[in-house]
Each structure stands twice: as structure tokens, then as C-alpha cells.
C-alpha positions in Angstrom: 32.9 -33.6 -50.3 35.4 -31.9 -48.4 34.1 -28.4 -49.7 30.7 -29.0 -48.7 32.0 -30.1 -45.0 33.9 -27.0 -44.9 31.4 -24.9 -45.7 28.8 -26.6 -43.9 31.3 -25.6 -40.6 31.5 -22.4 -41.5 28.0 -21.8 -41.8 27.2 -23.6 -38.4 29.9 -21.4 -36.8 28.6 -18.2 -38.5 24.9 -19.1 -37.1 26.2 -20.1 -34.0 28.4 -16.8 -33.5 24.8 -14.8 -34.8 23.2 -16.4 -32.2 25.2 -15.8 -29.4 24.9 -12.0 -30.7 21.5 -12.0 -30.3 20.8 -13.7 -26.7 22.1 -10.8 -24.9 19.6 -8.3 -26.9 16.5 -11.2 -26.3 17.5 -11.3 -22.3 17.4 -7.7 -22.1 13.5 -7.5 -23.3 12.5 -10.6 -21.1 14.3 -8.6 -17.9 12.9 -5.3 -19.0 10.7 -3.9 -16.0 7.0 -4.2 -16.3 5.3 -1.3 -16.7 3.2 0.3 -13.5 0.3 2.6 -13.0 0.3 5.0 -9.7 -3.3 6.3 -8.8 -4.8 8.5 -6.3 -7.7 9.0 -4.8 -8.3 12.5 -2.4 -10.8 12.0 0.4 -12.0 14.7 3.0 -9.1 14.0 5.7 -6.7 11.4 3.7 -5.4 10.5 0.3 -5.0 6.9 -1.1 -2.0 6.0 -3.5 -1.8 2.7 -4.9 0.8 1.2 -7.2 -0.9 -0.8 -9.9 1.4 -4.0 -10.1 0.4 -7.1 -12.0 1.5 -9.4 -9.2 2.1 -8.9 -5.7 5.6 -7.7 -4.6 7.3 -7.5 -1.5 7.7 -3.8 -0.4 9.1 -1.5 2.3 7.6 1.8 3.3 9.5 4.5 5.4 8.7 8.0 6.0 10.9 11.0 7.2 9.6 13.8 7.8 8.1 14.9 4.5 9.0 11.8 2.4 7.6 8.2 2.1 9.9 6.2 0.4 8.4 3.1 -1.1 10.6 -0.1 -2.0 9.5 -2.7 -4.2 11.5 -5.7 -4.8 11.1 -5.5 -8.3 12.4 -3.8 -11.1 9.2 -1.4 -13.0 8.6 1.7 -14.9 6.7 3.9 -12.7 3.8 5.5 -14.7 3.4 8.8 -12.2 2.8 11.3 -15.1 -0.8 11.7 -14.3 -0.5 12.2 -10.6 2.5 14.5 -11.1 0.7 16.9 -13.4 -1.9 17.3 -10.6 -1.5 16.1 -7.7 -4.2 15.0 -5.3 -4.5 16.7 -2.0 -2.4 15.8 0.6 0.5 14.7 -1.9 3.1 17.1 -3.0 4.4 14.9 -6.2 6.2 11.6 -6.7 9.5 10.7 -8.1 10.6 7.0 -8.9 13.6 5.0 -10.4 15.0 1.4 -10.7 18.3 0.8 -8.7 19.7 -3.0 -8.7 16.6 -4.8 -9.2 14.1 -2.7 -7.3 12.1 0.7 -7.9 12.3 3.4 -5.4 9.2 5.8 -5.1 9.2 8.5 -3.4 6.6 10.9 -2.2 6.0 14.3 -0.8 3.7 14.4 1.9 3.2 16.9 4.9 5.8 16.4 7.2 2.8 15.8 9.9 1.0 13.7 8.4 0.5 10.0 9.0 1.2 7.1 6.8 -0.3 3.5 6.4 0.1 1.0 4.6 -1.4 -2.4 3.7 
């Protein structure tokens, strides 16, 4: 009787310490950033770039002279392979990463050009 208690303690510790191994490694994937598209499309006197989220985020656009930096409040993988490898007209090229929480995107653009958002 008191073998089977003792080992019936060591197993629930064992699982238990398994367990607790494991939840790090399972809260990683569920905070893993979602995956997002970025398309253009080239008109005669303006191009339109849109970020394909799933859900709506709050964002912050700035420009500088020949950047618009683009923050969302959310964490994502940039998909900008596409537009990168040739770029629509009136975009220079893209470049994005995840910094605390959020993605930064940033675009060339000529310097004179105007930006809007919405």
C-alpha cells in the first residue's frame, strides 16, 4: 500500500513537472504573430498598399521625407516578398519587423509625394 502511494506521487509529480515543461512551448504558438499579406495596386497618378489583416488593428502612419512608417498594434509576419521582388510604381520597396508587440513597416516612397491613409 505504501509502495503504490509512493509511486502514485512520483508519477503525479513527474506529470506535473512534464507539464509545466510544456506550457511555455504551447504559449509560444498561441502568441505567435498572425501571418499578413501586403498588396499593391499601381494606378496612373497613385499607388494603393494595403495590409491584409484578419481583424482590424489600431495603426499609426508617419512619413519623412521618403519613408512611411506604418505601426500596427499587433505583433504579425509581414508577407512583403511579392511586392519586394517588384515593386509597384510609386513604391521603392518595403521592410517590416515585430518590436514589443507591434510590427513596424516601412516604405520607400518619393520624398514628394503625398500619403493617405484610411
Amino acid at each position: 500500500m505504501i509502495v503504490r502511494r509512493s509511486l502514485y506521487t512520483v508519477f503525479m509529480v513527474l506529470a506535473l513537472a512534464w507539464s509545466l515543461c510544456l506550457m511555455p512551448l504551447m504559449s509560444a504558438d498561441a502568441q505567435a504573430p498572425v501571418q499578413v499579406n501586403v498588396r499593391a495596386g499601381a494606378h496612373a497618378t497613385f499607388t494603393r498598399v494595403v495590409f491584409d489583416w484578419p481583424t482590424k488593428v489600431p495603426y499609426k502612419l508617419t512619413k519623412d521625407g521618403g519613408l512611411v512608417t506604418v505601426i500596427f498594434e499587433a505583433a504579425a509576419q509581414i508577407d512583403d516578398a511579392d511586392l519586394n521582388r517588384n515593386p509597384p510604381l510609386f513604391v521603392g520597396g518595403i521592410r517590416s519587423a515585430t518590436e514589443g508587440g507591434r510590427t513596424v513597416s516601412v516604405i520607400a516612397v518619393p520624398p514628394r509625394s503625398t500619403v493617405r491613409d484610411f
